[in-house]
C-alpha positions in Angstrom: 140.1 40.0 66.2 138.8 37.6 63.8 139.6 33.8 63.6 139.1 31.2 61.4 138.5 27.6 62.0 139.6 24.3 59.8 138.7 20.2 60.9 140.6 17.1 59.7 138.3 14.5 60.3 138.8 10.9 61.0 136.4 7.9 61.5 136.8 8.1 65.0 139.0 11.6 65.4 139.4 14.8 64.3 141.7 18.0 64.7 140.3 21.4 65.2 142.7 24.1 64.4 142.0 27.9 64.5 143.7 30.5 63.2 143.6 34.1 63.5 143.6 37.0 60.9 147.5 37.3 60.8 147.8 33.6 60.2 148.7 32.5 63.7 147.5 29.0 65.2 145.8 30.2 67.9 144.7 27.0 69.4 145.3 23.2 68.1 144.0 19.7 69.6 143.1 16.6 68.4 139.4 15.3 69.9 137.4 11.9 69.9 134.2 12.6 67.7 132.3 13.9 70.4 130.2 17.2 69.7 130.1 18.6 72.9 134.1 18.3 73.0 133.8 20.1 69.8 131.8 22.6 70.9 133.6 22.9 74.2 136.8 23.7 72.3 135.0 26.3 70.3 133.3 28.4 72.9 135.6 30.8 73.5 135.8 31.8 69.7 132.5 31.8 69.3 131.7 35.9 68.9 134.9 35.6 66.8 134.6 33.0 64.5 134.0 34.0 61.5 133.3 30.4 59.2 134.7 26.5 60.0 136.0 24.3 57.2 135.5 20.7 57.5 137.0 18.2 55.7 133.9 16.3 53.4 135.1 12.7 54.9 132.1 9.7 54.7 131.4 10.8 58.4 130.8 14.7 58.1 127.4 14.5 59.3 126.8 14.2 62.7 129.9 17.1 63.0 128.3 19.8 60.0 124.7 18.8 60.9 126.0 19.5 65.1 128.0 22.8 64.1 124.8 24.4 62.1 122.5 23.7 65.4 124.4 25.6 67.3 124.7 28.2 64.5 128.4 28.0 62.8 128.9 29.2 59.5 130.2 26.2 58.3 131.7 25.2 54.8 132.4 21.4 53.4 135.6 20.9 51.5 136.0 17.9 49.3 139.8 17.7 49.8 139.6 15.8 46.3 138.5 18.6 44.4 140.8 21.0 45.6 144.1 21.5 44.0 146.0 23.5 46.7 145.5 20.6 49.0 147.6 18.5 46.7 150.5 20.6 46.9 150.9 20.4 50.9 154.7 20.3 51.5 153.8 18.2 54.9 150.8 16.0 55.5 149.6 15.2 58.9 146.4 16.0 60.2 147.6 19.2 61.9 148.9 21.0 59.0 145.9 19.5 56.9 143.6 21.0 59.5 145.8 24.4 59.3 145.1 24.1 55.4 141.7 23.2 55.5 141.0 26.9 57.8 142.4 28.7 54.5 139.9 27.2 52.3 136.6 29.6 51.4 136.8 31.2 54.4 139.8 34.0 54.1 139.8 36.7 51.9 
């Protein structure tokens, strides 16, 4: 099984969503910007994962820089740039995160 892995994030929140191959939300929670929450959450995908998507907010830092130290394949979406992300029939951070797992990271 492979999974894929898309973050929304906030100044002081973010939303991790991950996805597997057949495009089922496989788990979904919203987390303070703490890494070790982050990293928590991601454990048990870890042999699975195959890349994270995070949303390029002013804050992405502390979150990519964190990720890569622990050895995530990690790629940084500016949501601007992108022109799928325009055409998102619902926008919360949920469904951006969902969107966000889609982006350079599936087939």
């Amino acid at each position: 099984m492979t999974h894929y892995c898309g973050i929304d994030l906030h100044s002081n929140n973010h939303v991790v969503v991950i996805i597997d191959e057949g495009d089922k939300r496989v788990f979904e929670k919203r987390f303070s910007n703490d890494l070790p929450l982050t990293l928590e959450a991601l454990s048990p995908y870890r042999k699975t994962l195959h890349g994270i998507a995070v949303e390029s907010t002013f804050n992405w830092y502390w979150l990519v820089d964190g990720l890569q130290e622990q050895g995530y394949d990690l790629r940084l979406v500016n949501t601007a740039a992108v022109a799928q992300y325009d055409g998102l029939k619902y926008s919360d951070d949920h469904h951006d995160a969902f969107h966000l797992a889609h982006l350079g990271i599936l087939p």
